[in-house]
PADO-482668 format. One line per field, with one value per residue: x, y, z of N, C-alpha, C, O, CB in turn; residue number from 1. Coordinates in Angstrom, 3 decimals. Glycine has a CB too. Layout:
REM PADO-482668
nX <- (X,...);
nY <- (Y,...);
nZ <- (Z,...);
caX <- (X,...);
caY <- (Y,...);
caZ <- (Z,...);
cX <- (X,...);
cY <- (Y,...);
cZ <- (Z,...);
oX <- (X,...);
oY <- (Y,...);
oZ <- (Z,...);
cbX <- (X,...);
cbY <- (Y,...);
cbZ <- (Z,...);
num <- (NUM,...);
//
This chain:
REM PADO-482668
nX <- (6.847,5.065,6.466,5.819,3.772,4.575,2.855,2.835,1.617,1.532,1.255,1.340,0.508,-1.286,-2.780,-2.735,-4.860,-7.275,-9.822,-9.739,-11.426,-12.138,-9.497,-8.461,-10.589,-9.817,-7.389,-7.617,-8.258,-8.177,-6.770,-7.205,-5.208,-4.092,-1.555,-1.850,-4.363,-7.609,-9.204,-8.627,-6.903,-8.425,-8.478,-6.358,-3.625,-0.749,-0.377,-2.294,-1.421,0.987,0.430,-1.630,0.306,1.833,0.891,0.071,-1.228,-1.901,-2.628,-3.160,-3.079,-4.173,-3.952,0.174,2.738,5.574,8.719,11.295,10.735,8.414,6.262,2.453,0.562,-1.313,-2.540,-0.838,-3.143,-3.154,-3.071,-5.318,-8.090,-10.155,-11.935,-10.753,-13.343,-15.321,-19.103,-19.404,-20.382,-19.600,-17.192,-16.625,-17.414,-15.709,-13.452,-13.823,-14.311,-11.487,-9.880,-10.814,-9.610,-6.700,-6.305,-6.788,-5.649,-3.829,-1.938,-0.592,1.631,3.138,5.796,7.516,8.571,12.319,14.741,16.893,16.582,15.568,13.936,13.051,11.098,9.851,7.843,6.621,5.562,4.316,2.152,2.085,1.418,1.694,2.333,-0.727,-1.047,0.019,-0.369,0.163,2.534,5.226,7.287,9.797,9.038,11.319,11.258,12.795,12.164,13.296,12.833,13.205,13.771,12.560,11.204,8.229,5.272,3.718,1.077,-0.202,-1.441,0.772,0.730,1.548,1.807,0.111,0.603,-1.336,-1.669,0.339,4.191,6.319,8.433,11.861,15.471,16.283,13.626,11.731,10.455,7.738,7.616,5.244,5.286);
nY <- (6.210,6.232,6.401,4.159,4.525,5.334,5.644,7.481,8.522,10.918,10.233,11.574,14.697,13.815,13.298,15.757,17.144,16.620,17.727,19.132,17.949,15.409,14.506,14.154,12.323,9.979,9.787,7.837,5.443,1.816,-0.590,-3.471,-5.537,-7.043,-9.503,-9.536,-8.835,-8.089,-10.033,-13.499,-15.461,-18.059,-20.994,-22.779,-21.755,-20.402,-17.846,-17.885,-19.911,-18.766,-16.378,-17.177,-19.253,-17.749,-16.613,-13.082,-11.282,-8.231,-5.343,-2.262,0.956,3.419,6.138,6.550,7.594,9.058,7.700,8.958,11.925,12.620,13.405,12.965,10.360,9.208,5.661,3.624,2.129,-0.169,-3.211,-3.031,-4.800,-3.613,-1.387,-1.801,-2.364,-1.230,-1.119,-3.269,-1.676,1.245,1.064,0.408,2.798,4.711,4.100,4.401,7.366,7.974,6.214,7.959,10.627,10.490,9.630,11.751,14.069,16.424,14.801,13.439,12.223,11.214,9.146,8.895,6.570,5.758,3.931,2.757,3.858,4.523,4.008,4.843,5.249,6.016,4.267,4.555,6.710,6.995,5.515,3.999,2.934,0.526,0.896,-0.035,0.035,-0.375,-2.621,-3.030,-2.183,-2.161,-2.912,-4.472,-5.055,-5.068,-5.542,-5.197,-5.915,-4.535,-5.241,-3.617,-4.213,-2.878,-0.402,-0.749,-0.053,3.007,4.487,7.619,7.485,6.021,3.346,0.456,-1.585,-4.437,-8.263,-10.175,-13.021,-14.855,-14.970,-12.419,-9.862,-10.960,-10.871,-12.974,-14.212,-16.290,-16.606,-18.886,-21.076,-22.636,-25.977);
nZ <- (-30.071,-27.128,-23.654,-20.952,-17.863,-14.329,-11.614,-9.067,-5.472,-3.200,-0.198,2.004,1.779,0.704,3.283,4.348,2.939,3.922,6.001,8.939,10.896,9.809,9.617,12.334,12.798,11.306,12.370,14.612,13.506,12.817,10.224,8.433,6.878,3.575,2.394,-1.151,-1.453,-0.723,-0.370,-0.292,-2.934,-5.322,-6.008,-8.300,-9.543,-9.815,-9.073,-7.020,-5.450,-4.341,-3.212,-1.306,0.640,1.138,3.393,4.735,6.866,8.401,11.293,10.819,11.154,9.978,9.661,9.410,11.061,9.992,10.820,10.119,9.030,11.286,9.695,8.998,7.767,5.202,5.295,3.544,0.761,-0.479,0.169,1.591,3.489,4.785,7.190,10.780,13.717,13.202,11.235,8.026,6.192,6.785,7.098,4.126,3.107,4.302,3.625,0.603,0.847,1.589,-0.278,-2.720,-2.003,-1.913,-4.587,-5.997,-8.372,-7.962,-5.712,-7.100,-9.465,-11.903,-13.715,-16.404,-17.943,-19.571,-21.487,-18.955,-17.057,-13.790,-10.755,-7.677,-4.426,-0.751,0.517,3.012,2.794,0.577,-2.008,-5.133,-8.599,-10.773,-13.977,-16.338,-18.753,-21.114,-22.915,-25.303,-26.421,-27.741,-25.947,-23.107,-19.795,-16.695,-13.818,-10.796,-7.409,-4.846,-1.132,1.521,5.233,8.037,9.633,12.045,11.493,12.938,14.758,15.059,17.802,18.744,18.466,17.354,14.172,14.260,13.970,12.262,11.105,9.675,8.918,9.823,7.919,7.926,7.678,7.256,6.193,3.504,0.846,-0.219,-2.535,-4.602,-5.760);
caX <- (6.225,5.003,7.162,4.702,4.422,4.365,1.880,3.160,0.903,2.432,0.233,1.543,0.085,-3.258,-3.677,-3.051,-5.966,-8.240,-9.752,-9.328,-12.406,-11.931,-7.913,-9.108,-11.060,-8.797,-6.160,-7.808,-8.911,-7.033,-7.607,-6.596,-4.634,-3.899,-0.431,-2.510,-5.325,-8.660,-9.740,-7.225,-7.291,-8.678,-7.888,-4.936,-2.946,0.708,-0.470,-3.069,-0.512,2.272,-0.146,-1.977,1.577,2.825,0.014,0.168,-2.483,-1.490,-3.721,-2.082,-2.986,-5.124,-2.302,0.796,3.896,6.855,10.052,12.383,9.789,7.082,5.071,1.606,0.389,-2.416,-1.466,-1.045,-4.322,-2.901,-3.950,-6.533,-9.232,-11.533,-11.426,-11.516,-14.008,-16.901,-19.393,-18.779,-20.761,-19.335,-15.958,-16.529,-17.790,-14.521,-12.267,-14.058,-13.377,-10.156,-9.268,-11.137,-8.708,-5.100,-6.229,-6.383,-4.363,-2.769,-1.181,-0.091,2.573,3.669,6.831,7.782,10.577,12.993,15.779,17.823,15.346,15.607,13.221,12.561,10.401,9.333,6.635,6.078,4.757,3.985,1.987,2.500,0.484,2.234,1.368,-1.544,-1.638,1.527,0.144,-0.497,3.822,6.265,8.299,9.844,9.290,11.351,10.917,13.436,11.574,13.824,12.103,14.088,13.443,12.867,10.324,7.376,4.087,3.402,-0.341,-0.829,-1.508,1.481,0.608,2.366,1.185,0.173,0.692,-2.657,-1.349,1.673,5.483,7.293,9.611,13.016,16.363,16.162,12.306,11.755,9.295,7.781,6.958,4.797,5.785);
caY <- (5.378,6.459,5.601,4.028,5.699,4.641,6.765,7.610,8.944,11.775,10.059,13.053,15.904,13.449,13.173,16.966,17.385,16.152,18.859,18.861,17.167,14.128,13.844,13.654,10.799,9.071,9.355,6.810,4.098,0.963,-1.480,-4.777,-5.495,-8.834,-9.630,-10.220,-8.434,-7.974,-11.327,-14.735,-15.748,-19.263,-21.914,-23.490,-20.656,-20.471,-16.557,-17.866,-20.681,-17.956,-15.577,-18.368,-20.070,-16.799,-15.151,-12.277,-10.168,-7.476,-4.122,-1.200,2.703,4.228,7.217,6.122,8.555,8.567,8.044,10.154,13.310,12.602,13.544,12.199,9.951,7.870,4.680,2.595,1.213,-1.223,-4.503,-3.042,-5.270,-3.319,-0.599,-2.697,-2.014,-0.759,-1.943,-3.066,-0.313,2.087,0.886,0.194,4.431,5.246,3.627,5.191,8.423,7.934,6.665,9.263,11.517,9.900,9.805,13.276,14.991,16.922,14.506,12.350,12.325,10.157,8.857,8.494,5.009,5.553,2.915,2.831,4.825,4.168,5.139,4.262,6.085,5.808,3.450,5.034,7.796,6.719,4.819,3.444,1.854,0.320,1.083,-0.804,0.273,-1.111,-4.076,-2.858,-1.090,-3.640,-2.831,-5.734,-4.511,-5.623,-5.078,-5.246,-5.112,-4.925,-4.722,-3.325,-4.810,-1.524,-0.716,-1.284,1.515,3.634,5.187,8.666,6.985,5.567,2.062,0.157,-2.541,-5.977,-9.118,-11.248,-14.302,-14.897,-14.501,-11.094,-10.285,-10.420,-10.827,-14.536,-14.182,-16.729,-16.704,-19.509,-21.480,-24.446,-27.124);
caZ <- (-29.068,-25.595,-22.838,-20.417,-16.909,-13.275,-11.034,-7.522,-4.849,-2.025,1.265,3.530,1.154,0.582,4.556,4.348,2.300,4.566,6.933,10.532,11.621,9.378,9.715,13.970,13.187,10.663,13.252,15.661,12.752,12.171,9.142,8.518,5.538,3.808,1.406,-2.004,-1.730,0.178,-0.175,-0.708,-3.984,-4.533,-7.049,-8.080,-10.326,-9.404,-8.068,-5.772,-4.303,-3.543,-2.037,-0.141,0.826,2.081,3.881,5.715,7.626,9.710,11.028,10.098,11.585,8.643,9.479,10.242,11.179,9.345,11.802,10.324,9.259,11.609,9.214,9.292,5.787,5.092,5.112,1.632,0.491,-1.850,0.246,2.656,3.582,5.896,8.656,11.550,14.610,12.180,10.366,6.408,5.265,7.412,6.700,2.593,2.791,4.544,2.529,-0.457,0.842,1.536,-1.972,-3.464,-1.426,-2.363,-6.526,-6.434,-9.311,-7.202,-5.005,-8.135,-10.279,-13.893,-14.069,-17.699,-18.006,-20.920,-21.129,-18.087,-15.683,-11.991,-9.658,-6.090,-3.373,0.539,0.990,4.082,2.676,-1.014,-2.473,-6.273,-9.077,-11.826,-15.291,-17.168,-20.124,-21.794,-23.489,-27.186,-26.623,-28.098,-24.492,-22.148,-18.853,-16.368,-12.040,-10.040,-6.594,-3.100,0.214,3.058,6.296,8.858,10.915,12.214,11.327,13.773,14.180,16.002,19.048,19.238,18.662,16.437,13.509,15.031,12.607,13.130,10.475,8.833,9.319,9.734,7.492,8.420,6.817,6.940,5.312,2.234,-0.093,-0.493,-4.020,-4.498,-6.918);
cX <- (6.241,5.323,6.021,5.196,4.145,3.496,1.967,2.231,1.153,0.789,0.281,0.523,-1.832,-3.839,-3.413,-3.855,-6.975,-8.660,-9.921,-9.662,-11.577,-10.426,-8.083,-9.553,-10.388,-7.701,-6.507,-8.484,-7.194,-7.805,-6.551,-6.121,-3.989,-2.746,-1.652,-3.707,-6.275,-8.852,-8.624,-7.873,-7.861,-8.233,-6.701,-3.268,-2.032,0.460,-0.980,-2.071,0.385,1.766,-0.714,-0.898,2.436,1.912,0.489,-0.936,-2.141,-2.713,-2.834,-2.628,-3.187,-3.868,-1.570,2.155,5.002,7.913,11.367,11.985,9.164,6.190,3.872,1.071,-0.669,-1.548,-1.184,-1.702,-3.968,-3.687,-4.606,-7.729,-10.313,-11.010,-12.311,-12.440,-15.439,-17.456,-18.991,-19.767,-20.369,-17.608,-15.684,-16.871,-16.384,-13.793,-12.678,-13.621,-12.408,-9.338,-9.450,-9.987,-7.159,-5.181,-6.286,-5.544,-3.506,-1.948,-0.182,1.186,2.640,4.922,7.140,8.928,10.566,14.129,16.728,17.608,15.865,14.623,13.042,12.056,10.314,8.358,5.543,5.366,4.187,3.321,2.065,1.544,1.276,1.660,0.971,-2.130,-0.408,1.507,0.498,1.517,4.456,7.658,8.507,10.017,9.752,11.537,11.970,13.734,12.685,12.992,13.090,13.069,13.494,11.865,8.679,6.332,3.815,2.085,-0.186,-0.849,-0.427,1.773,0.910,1.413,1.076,-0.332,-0.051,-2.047,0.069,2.837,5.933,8.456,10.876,14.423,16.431,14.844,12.529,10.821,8.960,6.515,6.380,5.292,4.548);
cY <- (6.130,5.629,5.391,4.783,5.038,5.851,6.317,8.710,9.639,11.242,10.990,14.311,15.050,14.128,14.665,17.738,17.526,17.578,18.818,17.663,15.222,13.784,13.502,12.411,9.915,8.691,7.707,5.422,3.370,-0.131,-2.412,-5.301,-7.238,-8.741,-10.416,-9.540,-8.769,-9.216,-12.393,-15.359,-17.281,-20.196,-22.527,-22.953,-20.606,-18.945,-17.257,-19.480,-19.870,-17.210,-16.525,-18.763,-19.355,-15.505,-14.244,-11.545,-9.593,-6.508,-3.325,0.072,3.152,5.540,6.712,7.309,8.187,8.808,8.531,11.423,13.495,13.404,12.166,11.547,8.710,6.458,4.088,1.944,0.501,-2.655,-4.283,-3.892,-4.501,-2.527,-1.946,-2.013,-1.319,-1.646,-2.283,-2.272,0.664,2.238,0.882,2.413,4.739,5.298,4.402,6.965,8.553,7.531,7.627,10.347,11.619,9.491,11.228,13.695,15.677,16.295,13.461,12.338,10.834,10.397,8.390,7.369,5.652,4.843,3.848,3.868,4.048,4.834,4.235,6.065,5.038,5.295,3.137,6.064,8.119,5.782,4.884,2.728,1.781,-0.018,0.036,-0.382,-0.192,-2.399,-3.591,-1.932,-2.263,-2.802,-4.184,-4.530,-5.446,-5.215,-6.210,-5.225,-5.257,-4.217,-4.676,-3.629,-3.425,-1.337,-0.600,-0.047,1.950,4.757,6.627,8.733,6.361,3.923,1.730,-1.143,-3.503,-6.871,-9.928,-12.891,-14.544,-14.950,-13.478,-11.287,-9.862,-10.470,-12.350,-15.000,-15.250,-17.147,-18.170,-20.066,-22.294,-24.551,-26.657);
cZ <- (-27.736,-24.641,-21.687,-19.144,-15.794,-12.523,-9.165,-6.746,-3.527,-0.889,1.924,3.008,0.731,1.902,4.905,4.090,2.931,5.720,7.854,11.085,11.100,9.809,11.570,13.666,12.585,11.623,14.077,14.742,13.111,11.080,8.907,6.567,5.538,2.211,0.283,-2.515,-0.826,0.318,-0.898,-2.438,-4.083,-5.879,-7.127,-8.956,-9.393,-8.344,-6.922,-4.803,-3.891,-2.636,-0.582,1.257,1.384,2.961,4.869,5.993,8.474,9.698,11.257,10.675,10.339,8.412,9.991,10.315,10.972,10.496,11.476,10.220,10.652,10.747,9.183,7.777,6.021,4.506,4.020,1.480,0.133,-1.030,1.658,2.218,3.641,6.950,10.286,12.923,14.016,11.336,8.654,5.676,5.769,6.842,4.786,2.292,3.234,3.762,1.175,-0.440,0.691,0.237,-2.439,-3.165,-2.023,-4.012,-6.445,-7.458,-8.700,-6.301,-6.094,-9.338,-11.135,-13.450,-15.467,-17.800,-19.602,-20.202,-20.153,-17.059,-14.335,-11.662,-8.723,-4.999,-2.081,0.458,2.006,4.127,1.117,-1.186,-3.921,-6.925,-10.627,-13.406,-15.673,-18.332,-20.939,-22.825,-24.957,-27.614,-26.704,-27.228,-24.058,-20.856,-17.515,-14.474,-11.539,-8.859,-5.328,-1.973,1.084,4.044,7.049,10.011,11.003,12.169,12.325,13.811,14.754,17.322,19.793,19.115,17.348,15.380,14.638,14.063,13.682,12.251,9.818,9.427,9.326,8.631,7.969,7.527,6.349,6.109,3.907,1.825,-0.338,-1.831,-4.147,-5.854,-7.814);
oX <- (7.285,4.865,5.299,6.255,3.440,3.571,1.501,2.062,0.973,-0.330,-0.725,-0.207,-2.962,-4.735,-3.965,-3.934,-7.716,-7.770,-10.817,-8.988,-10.919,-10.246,-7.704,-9.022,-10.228,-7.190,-5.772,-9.118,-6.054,-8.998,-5.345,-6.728,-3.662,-3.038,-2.244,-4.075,-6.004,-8.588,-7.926,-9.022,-7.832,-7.505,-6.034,-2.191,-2.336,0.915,-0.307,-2.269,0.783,2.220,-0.372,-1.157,3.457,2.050,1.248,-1.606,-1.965,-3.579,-1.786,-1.836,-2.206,-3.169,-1.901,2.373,5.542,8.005,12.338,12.503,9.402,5.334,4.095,1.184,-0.727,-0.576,-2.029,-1.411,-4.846,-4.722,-4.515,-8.280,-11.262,-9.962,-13.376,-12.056,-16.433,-16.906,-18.257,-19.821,-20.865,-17.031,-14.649,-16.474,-15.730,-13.403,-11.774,-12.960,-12.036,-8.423,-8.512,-9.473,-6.613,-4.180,-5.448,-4.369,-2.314,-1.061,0.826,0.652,2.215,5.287,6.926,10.131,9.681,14.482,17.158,18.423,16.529,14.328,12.897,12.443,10.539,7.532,4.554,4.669,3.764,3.713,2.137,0.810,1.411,0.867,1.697,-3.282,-0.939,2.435,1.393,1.770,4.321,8.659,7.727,10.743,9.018,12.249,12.045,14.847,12.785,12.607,13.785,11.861,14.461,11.778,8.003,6.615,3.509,2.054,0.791,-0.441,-0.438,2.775,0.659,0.373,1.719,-1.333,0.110,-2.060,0.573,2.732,6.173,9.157,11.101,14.252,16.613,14.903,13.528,10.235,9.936,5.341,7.001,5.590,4.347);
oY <- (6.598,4.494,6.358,5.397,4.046,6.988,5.452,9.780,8.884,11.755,11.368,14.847,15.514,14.967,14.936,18.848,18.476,18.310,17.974,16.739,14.359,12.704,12.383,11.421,8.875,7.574,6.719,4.530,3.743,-0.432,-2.254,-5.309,-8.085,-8.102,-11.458,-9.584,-9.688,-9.584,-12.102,-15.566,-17.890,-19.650,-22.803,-23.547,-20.737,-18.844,-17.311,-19.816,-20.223,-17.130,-16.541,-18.634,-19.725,-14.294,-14.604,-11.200,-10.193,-6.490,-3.591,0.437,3.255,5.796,6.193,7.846,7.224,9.901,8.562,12.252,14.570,14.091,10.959,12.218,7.715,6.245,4.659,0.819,-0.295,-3.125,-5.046,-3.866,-4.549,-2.763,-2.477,-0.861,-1.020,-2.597,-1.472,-2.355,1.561,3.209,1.320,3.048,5.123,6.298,5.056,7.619,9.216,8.194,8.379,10.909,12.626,9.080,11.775,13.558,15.494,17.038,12.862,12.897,9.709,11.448,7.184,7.609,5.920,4.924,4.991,4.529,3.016,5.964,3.025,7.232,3.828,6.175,2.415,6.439,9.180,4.825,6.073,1.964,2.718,-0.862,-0.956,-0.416,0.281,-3.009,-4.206,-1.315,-3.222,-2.282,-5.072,-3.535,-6.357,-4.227,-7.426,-4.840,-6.412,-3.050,-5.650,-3.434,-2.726,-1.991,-0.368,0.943,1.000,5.722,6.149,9.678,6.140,3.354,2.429,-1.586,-3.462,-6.637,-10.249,-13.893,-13.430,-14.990,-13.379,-12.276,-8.718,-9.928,-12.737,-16.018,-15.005,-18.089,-18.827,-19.770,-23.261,-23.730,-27.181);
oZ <- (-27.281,-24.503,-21.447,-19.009,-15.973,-12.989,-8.423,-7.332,-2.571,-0.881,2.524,3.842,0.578,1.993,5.972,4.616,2.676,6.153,7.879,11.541,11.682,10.371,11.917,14.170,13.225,11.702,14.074,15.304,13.389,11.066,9.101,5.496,6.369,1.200,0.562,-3.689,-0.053,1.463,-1.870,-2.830,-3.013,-6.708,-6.130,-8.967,-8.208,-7.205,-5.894,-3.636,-2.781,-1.495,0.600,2.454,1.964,3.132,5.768,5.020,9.534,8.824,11.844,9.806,9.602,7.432,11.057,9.228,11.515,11.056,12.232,10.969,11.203,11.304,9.278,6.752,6.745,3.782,3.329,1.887,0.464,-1.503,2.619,1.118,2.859,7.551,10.602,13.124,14.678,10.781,8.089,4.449,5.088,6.352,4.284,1.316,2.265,3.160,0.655,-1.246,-0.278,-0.251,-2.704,-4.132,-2.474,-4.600,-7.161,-7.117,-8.947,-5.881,-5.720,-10.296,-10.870,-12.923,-15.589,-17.691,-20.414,-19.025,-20.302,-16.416,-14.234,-12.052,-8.897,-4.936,-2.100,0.214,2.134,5.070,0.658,-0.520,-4.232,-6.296,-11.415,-13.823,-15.614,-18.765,-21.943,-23.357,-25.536,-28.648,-25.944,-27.720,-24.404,-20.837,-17.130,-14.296,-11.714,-8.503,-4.912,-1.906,1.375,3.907,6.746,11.050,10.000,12.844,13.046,13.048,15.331,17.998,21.004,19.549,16.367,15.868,15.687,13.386,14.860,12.966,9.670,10.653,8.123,8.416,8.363,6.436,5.195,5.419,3.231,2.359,-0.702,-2.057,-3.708,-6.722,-8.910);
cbX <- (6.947,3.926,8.610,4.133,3.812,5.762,-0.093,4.778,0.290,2.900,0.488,3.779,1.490,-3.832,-3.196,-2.613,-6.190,-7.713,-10.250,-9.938,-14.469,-12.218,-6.226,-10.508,-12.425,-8.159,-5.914,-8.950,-9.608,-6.097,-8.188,-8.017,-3.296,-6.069,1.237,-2.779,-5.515,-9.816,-11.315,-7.174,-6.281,-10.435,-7.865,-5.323,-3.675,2.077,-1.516,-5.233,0.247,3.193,-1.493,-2.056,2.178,4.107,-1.324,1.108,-3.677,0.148,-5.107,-2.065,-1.442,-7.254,-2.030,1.009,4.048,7.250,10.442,13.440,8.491,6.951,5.432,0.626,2.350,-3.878,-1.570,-0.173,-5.261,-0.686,-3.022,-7.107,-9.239,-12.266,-12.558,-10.425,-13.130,-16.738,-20.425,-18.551,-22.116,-19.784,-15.604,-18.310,-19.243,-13.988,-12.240,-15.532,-13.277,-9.859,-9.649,-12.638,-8.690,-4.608,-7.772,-5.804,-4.798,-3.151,-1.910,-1.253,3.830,3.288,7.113,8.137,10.248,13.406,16.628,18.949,12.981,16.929,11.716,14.594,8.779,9.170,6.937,6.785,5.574,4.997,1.246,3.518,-1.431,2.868,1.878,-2.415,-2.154,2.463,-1.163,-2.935,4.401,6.678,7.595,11.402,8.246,11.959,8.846,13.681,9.976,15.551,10.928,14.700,14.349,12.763,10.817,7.563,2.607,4.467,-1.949,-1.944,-2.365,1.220,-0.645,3.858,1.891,-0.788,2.325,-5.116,-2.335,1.842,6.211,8.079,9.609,13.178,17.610,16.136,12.008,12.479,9.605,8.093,7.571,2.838,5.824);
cbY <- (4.007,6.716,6.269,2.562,7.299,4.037,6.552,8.073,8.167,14.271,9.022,14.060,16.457,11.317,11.918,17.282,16.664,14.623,19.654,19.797,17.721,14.017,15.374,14.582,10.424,9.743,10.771,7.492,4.346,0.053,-0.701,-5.951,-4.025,-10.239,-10.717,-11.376,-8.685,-7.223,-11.386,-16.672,-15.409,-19.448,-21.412,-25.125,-19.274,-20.377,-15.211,-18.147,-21.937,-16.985,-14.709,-19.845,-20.600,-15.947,-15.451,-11.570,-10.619,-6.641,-3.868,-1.152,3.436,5.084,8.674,4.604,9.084,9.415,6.971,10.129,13.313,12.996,14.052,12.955,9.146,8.305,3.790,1.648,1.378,-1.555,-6.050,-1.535,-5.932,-4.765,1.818,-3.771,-1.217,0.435,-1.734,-4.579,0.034,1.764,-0.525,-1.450,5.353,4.878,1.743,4.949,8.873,7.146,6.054,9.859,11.134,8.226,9.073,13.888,16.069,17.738,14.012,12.157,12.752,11.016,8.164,9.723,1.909,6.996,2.226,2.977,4.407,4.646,5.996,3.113,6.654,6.725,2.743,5.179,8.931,6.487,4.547,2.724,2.346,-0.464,1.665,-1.199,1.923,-1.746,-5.485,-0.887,0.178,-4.118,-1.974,-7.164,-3.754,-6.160,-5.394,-4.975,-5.541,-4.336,-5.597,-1.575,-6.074,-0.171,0.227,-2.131,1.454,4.016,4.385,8.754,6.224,6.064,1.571,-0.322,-3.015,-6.177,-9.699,-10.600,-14.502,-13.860,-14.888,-10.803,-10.112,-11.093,-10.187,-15.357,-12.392,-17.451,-15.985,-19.797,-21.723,-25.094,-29.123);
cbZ <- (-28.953,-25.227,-22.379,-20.347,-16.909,-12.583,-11.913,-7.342,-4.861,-2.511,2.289,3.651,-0.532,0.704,5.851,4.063,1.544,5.225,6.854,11.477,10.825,7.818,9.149,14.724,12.894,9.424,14.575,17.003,10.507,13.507,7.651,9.446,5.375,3.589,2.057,-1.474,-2.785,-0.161,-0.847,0.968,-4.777,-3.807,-8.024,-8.616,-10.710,-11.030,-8.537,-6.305,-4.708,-4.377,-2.739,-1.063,-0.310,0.887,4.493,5.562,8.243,9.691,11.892,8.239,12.276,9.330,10.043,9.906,12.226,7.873,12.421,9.416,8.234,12.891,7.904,10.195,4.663,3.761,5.807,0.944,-0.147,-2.380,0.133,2.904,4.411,6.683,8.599,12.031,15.416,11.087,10.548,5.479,4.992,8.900,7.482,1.805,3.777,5.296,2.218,-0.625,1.446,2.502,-3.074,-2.970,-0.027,-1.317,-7.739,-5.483,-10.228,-6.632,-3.726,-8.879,-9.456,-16.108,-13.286,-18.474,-17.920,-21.933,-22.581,-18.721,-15.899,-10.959,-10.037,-5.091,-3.940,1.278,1.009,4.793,3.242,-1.899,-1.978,-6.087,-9.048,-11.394,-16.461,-16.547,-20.452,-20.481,-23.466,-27.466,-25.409,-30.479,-23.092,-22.463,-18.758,-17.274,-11.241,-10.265,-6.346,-2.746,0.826,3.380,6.739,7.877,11.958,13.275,10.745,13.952,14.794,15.836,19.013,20.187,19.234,17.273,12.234,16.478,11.664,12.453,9.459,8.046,8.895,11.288,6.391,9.660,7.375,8.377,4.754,1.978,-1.466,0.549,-4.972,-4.254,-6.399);
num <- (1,2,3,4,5,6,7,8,9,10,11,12,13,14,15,16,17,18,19,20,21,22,23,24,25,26,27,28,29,30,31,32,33,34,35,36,37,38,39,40,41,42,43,44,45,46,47,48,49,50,51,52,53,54,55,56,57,58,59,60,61,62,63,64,65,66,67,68,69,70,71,72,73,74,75,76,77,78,79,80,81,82,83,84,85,86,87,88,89,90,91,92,93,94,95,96,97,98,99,100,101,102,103,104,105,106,107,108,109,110,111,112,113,114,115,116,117,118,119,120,121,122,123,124,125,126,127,128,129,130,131,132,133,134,135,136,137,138,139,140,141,142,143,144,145,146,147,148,149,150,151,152,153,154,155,156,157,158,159,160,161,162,163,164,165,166,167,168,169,170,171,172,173,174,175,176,177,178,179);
//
């Protein structure tokens, strides 16, 4: 049996990729990101009440600088909306680049799980996509996720995230469940 694999993404060595011009203009984007995904889910599915029930929307620095490297790293697509201040075709082409950029083979790596694996990475300079291909593997897989509370993204410019909806999280933070 093939042990399934997790697929981690080096952001610093993507936004390295990029060549001058473009990493200049990437510097000065920001895009607005939403806990859940681009758009809120809608119905009445136990997902779309937790996401709903715990929204968040912040805008985020397309690069943001890591504060113990300073290195520079595209930021983590996972729940980008939209580059904000452009239009949505201007912004839906960006963003396409910019994935295109951070799948790369070369910035990517497989993690193989065999029983009693660990792994954890920077999130500040990683992004992650957890395997989908696993159904047809008589595996139990089980996630163990902790979020550290730390700090706040920092773009190029200096300017930091700004949370447009939601709560921050803090140590007191609690998820909340509907009935």
């Amino acid at each position: 049996m093939t042990a399934p694999a997790q697929t981690a993404i080096d952001l610093v060595a993507a936004y390295e990729g990029l060549s001058a011009p473009v990493r200049a203009f990437v510097d000065t984007l920001r895009a607005e990101h939403r806990y859940g995904g681009a758009e809120r889910p809608t119905g009445d599915s136990e997902y779309a009440r937790r996401i709903n029930d715990n929204l968040l929307v912040a805008v985020h620095p397309v690069v943001r600088v890591h504060p113990e490297t300073g290195e520079r790293a595209l930021f983590n697509p996972g729940f980008t909306s939209h580059i904000v201040d452009v239009t949505p075709r201007e912004s839906r082409a960006i963003l396409d680049l910019l994935y295109g950029e951070i799948t790369r083979p070369e910035y990517t790596v497989r993690f193989r799980w065999e029983p009693g694996s660990v792994a954890f990475w920077d999130n500040r300079a990683t992004a992650h996509l957890a395997p989908r291909d696993i159904e047809h593997l008589d595996v139990e897989r089980r996630l163990h996720r902790v979020t550290l509370i730390g700090d706040f993204p920092v773009g190029p410019d200096g300017r930091e995230s700004e949370l447009i909806a939601g709560r921050p999280f803090t140590a007191e933070h609690k998820v909340v469940v509907s009935a």
